[in-house]
N, C-alpha and C positions, 0 to 999 in steps of 0.2 A: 214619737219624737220627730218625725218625717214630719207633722203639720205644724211644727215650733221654727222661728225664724232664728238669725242666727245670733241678733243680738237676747232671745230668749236664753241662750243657753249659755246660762248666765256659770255653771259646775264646769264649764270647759276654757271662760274667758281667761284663766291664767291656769293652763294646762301644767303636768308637773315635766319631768324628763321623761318617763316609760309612758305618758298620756299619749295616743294616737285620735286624731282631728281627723274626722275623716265626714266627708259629704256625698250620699248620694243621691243624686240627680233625679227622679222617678216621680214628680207628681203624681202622675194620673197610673202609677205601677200597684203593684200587687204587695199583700203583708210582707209578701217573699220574696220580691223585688225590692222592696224599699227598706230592706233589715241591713241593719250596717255589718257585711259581713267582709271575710278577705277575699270571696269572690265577687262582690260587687263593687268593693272602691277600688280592687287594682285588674279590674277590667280589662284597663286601655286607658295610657295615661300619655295624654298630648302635651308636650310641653314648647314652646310657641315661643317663648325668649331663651330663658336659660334656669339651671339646675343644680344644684350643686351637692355633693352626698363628701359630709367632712366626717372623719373619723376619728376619734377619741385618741389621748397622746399615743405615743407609738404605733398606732393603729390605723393603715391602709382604709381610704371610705372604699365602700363597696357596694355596688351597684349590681341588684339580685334580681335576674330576671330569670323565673321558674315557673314551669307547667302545674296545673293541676292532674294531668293526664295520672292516672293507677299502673294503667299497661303501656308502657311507649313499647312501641316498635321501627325498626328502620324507616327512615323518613319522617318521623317524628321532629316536631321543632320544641325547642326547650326553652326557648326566647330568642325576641328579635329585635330589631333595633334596626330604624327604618328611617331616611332621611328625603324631607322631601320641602318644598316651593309650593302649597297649597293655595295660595294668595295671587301667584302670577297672573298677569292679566292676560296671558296669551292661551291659558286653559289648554284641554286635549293634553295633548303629551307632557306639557310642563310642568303640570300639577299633578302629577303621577309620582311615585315614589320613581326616586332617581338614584338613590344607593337602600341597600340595607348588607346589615352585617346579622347572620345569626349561627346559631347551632343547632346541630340536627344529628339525631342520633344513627349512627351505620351499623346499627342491630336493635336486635330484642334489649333490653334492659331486664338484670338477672342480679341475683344474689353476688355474680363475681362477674357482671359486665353490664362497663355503660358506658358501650366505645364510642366517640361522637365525632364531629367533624366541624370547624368555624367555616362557616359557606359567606365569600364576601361578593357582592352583588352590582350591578351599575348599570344603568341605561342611556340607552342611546336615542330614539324615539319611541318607546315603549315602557312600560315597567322595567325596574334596575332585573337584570337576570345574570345570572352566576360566571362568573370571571377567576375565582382563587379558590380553591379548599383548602384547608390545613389539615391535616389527621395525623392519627398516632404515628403513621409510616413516612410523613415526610407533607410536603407543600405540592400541587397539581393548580396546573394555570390552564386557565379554559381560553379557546380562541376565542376573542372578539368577534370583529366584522370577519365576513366567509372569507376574503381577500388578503387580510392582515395576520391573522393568524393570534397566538397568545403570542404577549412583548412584558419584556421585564428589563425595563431602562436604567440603566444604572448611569450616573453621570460626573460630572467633576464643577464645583463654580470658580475654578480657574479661567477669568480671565483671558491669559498670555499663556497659551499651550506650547510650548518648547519640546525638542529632541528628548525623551527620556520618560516624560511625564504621564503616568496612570489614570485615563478617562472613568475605569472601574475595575473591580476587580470580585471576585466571589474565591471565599477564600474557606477549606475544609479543615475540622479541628475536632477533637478528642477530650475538652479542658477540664473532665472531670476523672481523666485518667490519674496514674501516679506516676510521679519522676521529672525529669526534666524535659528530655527530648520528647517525651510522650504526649505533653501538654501544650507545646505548641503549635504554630500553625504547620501541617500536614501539605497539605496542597492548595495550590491557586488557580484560579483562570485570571487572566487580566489583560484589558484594551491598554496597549503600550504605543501613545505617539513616535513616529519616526523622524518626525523633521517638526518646524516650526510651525503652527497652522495659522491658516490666514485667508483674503478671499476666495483662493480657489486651488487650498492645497488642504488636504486632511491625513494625510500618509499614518496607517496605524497597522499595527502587529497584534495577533493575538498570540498570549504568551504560557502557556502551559507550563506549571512549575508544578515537581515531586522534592518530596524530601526522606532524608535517609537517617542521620543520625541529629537534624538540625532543621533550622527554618526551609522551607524547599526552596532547590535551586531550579534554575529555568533549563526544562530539559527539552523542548517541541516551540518551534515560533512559527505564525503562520503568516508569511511578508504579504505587503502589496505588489513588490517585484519578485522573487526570488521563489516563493510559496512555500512548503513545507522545510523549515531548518530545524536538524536535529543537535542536539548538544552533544560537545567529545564526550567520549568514554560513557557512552549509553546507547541500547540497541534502537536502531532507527525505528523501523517498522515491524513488529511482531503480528503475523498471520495467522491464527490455529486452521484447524480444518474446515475444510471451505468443499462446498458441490460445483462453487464457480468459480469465478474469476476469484483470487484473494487481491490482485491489485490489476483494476481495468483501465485503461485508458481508452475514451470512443470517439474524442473530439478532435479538431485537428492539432497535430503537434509539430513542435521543431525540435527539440527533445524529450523523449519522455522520462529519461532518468540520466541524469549526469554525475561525473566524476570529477571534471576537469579542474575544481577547487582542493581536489581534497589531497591528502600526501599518504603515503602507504611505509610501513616501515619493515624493512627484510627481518626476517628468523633465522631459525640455526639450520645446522642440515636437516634436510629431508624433506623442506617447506618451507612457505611462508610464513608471518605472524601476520600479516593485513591483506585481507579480498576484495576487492573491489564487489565482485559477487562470488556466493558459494554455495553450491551444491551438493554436502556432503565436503569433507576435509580429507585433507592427508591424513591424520591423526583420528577423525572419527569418518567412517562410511554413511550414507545414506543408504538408509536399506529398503529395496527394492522386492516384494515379497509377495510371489505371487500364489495365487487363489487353489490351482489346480481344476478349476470346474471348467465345465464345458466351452468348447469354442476358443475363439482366439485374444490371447491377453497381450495388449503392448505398451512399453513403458515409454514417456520419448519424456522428461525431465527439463531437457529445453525444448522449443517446440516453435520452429519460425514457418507460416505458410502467408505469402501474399501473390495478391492478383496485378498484373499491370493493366491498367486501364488510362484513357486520357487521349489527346492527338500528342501526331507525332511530333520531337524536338524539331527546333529550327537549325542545331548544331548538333555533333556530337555525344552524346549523351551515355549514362551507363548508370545499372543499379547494382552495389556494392549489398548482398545480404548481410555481410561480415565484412567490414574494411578493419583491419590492423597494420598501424604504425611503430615499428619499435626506431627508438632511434637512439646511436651510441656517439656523440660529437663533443663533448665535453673533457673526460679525465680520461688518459689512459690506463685499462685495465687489464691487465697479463691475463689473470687468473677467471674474468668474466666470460661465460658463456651466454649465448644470446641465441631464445627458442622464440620463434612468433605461436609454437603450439607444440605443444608433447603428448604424445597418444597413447596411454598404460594399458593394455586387456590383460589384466591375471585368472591365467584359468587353471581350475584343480579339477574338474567335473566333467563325466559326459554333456555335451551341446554339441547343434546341429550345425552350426557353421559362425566362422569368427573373422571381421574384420574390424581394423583399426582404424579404417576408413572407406566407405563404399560412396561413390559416387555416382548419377546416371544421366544421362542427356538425354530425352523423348520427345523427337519432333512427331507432330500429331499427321493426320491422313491428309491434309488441306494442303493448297499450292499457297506458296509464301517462297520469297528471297532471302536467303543471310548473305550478306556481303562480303563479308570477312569470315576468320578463323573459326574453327570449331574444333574442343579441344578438350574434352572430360580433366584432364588437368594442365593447367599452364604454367611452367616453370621457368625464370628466367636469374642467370646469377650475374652481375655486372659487375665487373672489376675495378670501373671508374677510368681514373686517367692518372689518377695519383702513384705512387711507389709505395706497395708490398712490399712487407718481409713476412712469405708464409714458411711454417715449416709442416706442418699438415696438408693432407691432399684434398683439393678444391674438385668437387662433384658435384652437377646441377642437379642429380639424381642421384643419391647412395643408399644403396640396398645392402643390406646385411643379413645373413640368416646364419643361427649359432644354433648348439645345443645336439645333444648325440638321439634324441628322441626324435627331431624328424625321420617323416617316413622317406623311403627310397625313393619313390616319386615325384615328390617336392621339386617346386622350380623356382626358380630366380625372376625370371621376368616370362609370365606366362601368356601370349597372345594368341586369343580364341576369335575365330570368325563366324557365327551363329543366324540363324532365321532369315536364308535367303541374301545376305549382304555380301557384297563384295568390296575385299579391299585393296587397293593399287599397290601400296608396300607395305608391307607387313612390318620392316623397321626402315625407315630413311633417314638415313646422314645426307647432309649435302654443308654446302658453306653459302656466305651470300657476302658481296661486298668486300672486304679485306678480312676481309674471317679466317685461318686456318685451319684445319686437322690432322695433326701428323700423321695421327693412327685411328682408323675408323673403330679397327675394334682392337684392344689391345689386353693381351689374356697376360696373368699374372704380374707380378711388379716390376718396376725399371731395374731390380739388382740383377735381372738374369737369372735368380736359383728358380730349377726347375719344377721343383714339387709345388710352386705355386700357380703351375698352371693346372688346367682341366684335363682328365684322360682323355675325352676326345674332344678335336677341335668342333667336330661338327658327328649328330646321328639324325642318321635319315631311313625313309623304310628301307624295305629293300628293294633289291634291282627288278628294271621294272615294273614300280609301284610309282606313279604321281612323275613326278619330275626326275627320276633315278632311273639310269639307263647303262648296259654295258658297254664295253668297245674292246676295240682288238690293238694288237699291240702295232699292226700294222699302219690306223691310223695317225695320220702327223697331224698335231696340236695346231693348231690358227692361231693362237693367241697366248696370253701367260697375263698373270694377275701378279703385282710385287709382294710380297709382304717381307718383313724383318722378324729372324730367328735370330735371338740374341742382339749378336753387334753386326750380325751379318746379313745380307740383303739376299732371299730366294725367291722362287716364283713358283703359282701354282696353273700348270697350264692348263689351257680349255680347247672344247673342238666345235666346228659347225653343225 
């Protein structure tokens, strides 16, 4: 039949419906090349205008592109489908395949596998080369150019972009679930316009929405000014376990976490209901647990260390680690107490030492000037200028010690002079300016009852030990110190 031309084939000029017309191409071919079979008329079929595959009523056309391969294995292609400009007159890269789309198999093919992947393809100056895969597990985008990276453009043909309006959005769904709430849209990502766009404004938000028992609501917006906003009544930022930083900041800042929008709403006794930050609660502890192994374990939960570097100001200047402002100028409140800090240690357990506050000053071995003060804590209480009505007693310093468990040796205000130092007064009152003190030091209360003062005014070693000396009764005193016993004014005299 290969040597019959095509008006000979006179049994095929009105083929029936299941008649297949098939021509192959092979003059100068073999018996075996030239046999009309399904390996040689679907070869390789170039089609150069157009095509069309119509399907019988209700029925989808379908367009079957399949392997003869026996054994496919991974990387295996099952058909393809290849778009190209063969014609161009600019040849070299133009007439090269510049898209294809195929499928390829991502295993062995088995009696219960024939896992496969649509690999879509595209070129730049080259052969199309792989840009998308689809597979059983999801969609994978390949980077383009090394510079650009993989891009998935989603966009809007609006016109007149206005405040409100959704450039794109990708949106997560469930819709072969059952029920109501289960069928809808789950979550979104979405490009949300913030103002009007125009020729040199584009202001957009990206807008993170969950949902819970309905369509989701917007819970995370990432601004062009403001940067991360989270939605009321949902947790801002959740960290799990982290070797490093769970939230870094490296570049330069003005603030790295603010409050100054936000409103906080009081609890019942014993706490708070709103943190600004929390570390563990009134209500639940952070628990701290350590290892017992070798060497030394340290907990510090917050943890501030910086360097000062730079030249020196041209004025004034000061670095604040911790600045706090409380400020009470609004309502009058009876019943308001006002803490800038409350220091709790609960201890039930042997440990090696306890404080509520330690503090250290360590000037290093170098020559250097401090100008002014130095003062491991500085406390100051101003009165203002206005009119008090106190009825509680006003203290720059109030010490309290309670509890029938302190040891015998326990002190009140304990000053140690240690590693070579010396210090000039051990305690100094003095006044400065129109300042008062009536009473430098004043032991017990203004009622006068006695049992609120201390057994002894003063203990010292003994005689002749340090500063402790005897005397005879024959000498006469130089001098006398005043003080007030009761209501009444004594003196305590002294000698040269």
């Amino acid at each position: 039949m290969a040597d019959l031309k095509i008006t000979e084939l006179t049994a095929l000029t009105t083929p029936n419906d299941a008649d297949l017309f098939c021509i192959v191409d092979d003059v100068s071919g073999t018996a075996t090349t030239k046999k009309i079979t399904l390996a040689n008329s679907l070869k390789g079929v170039d089609i150069t205008t157009s095509m069309g595959v119509q399907g019988a009523v209700a029925t989808p056309g379908i367009l079957l592109l399949s392997t003869l391969e026996t054994t496919v294995v991974d990387g295996d292609k099952l058909g393809q489908i290849n778009f190209q400009a063969p014609s161009e007159a600019s040849g070299t890269d133009a007439i090269l395949v510049s898209g294809s789309i195929w499928a390829e198999a991502d295993g062995t093919f088995a009696v219960d596998a024939n896992a496969t992947s649509l690999v879509f393809a595209t070129g730049t100056t080259a052969t199309a080369a792989e840009v998308m895969r689809v597979n059983n597990t999801g969609m994978t985008i390949t980077a383009g150019l090394t510079t650009a990276g993989a891009v998935l453009n989603l966009s809007t043909n609006e016109p007149s972009v206005v405040d409100g309006d959704v450039l794109g959005q990708i949106d997560f769904q469930a819709p072969l679930e059952t029920g109501t709430d289960a069928i809808v849209v789950a979550a979104s990502i979405s490009a949300e316009a913030d103002a009007a766009f125009d020729a040199t404004t584009n202001t957009t938000s990206i807008v993170f929405a969950t949902g819970t028992t309905s369509t989701p609501i917007e819970r995370v917006r990432i601004g062009n000014t403001v940067g991360i906003t989270v939605a009321a009544n949902a947790t801002g930022i959740s960290i799990g376990a982290t070797t490093t930083a769970g939230l870094a900041f490296t570049g330069a800042l003005v603030t790295g976490i603010t409050f100054s929008g936000a409103t906080l709403a009081p609890g019942s006794a014993g706490g708070t209901s709103d943190r600004a930050i929390e570390v563990g609660s009134r209500a639940t502890e952070l628990t701290l647990a350590f290892a017992g192994s070798d060497g030394i374990e340290n907990f510090e939960p917050i943890q501030m260390k910086v360097d000062v570097t730079g030249t020196n100001p041209a004025s004034l200047s000061k670095i604040n680690m911790i600045y706090q402002q409380l400020t009470h100028d609004t309502t009058a409140m009876a019943n308001l107490r006002l803490k800038c800090a409350d220091f709790t240690i609960s201890v039930n357990e042997a440990c090696k030492d306890v404080y509520a506050y330690q503090g250290e000053i360590a000037f290093g071995a170098g020559t250097f000037t401090v100008g002014g003060e130095v003062a491991t804590i500085g406390l100051v209480l101003d009165g203002g200028s206005g009119t008090i009505t106190a009825s509680g007693g006003w203290r720059v310093l109030n010490l309290t010690a309670r509890g029938a468990g302190l040891p015998t040796n326990a002190s009140g205000l304990y000053i140690q002079c240690e590693s070579s130092c010396t210090l000039t007064d051990g305690i100094r009152i003095q006044t400065q300016a129109t300042g008062t003190i009536t009473n430098a030091i004043l032991f017990g209360n203004t009622s006068g009852t006695s049992n609120t003062c201390p057994t002894n005014m003063f203990k010292v070693p003994a005689i002749a030990s340090g500063f402790v000396s005897a005397y005879t009764a024959e000498e006469a005193p130089t001098g006398k110190l005043q003080i007030q016993v009761g209501g009444d004014t004594r003196y305590i005299a002294f000698w040269d």
